[in-house]
C-alpha positions in Angstrom: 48.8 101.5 249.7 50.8 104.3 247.8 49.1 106.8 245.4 50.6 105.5 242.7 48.4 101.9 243.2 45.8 104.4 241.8 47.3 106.1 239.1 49.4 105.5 235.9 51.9 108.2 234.1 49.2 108.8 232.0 46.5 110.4 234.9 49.1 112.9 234.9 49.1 116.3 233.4 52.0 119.0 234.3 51.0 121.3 232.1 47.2 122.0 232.1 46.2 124.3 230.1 42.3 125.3 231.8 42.0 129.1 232.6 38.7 128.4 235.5 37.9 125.8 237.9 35.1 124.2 235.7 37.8 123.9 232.6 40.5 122.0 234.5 37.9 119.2 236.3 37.3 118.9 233.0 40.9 118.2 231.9 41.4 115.7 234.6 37.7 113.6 233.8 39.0 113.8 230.3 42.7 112.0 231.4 40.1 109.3 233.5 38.3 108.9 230.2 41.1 108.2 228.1 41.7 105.8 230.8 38.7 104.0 230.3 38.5 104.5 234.2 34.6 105.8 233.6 31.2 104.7 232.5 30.2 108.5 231.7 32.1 111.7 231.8 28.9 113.6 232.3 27.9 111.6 235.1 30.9 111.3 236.7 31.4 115.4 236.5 27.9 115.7 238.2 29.5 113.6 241.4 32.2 116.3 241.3 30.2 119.2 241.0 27.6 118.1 243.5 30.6 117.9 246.0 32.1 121.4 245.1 28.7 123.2 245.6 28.9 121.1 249.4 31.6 123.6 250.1 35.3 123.7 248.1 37.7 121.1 247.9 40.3 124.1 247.7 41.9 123.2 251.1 44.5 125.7 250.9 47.9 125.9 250.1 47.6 126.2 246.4 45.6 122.6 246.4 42.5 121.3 245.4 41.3 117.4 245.8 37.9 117.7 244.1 36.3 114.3 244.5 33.1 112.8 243.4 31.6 109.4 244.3 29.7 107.9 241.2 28.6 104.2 239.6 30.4 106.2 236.4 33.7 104.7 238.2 34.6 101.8 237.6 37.5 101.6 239.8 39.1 104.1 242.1 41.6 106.5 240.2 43.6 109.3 241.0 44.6 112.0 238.1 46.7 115.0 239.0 47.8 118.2 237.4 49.7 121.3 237.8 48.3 124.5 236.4 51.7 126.9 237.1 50.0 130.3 238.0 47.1 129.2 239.3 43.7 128.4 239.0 40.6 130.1 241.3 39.3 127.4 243.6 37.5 129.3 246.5 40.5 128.0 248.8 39.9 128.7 252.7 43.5 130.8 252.3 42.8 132.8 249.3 45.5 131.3 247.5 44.6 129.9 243.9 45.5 126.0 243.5 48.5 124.9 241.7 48.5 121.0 242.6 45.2 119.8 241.8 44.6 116.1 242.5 41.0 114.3 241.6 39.9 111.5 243.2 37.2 109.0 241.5 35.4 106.6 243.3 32.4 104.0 242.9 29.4 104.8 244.6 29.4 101.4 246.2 33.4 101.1 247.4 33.0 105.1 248.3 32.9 104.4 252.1 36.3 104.4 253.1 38.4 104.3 250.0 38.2 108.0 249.1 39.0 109.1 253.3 42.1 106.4 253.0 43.1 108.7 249.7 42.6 111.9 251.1 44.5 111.2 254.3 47.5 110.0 252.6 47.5 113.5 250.1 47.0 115.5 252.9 49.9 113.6 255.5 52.0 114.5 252.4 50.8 117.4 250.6 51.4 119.9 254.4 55.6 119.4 253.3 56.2 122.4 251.6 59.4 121.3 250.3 57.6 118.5 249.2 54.7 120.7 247.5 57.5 123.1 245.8 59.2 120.0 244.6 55.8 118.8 243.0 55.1 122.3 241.1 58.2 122.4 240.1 58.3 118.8 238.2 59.7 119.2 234.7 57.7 116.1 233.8 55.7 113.4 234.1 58.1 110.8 235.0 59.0 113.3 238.0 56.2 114.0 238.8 55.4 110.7 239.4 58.6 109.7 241.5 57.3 112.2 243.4 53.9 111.1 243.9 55.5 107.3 244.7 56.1 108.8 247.8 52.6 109.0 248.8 51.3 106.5 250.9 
């Protein structure tokens, strides 16, 4: 499996524009919406902020995974973004998150599917050439090439 079996071009926002945490989770459930990927936004956002309040999905660096497990999914998706200088996330390191990738799972295929997802960003994600490459993407389609790579 390779990210991109969970994601389209348009679950993909270089640019976002959020200034806190709360604003660019809701970028991203807004990109899943638009996908028709979700039975409710507000139900779905629950999932994700139940997790953060579990402890932050800032694992350091500058990236955040937030994640939610909900029957607001109807199939698992991954949406990414890049927010350039940064956006607050509690990380372990300090550093504010740049590459922020959100994973959305239903409640009843959550068992493995979101581990198998999170292993594959993380294998990845600890390249920093690969991570510089990534926040440096001058668009979606190469942003996407590079998240091909991911599997």
């Amino acid at each position: 499996m390779k990210l991109t079996d969970l994601m389209n071009k348009e679950l993909i926002d270089i640019s976002l524009s959020g200034i806190t945490q709360d604003d660019i989770i809701d970028e991203l459930i807004d990109k899943l919406d638009q996908a028709n990927a979700l039975h409710s936004k507000s139900d779905f956002k629950q999932a994700i902020l139940t997790r953060e309040q579990q402890g932050s999905t800032g694992i350091g660096f500058e990236i955040a995974i937030p994640h939610g497990k909900s029957n607001a999914v109807k199939t698992p998706q991954v949406t990414f973004g890049i927010k350039q200088n940064g956006v607050n996330w509690n990380s372990a390191d300090g550093k504010d998150a740049k590459l922020i990738f959100m994973i959305a799972v239903p409640e009843e295929s959550a068992g493995n599917e979101h581990l198998k997802i999170l292993q594959m960003l993380a294998r990845k994600l600890m390249n920093e050439q690969f991570r510089t490459s990534l926040i440096n993407a001058k668009s979606v389609d190469e942003a996407y090439d590079l998240l091909a790579e991911i599997q």
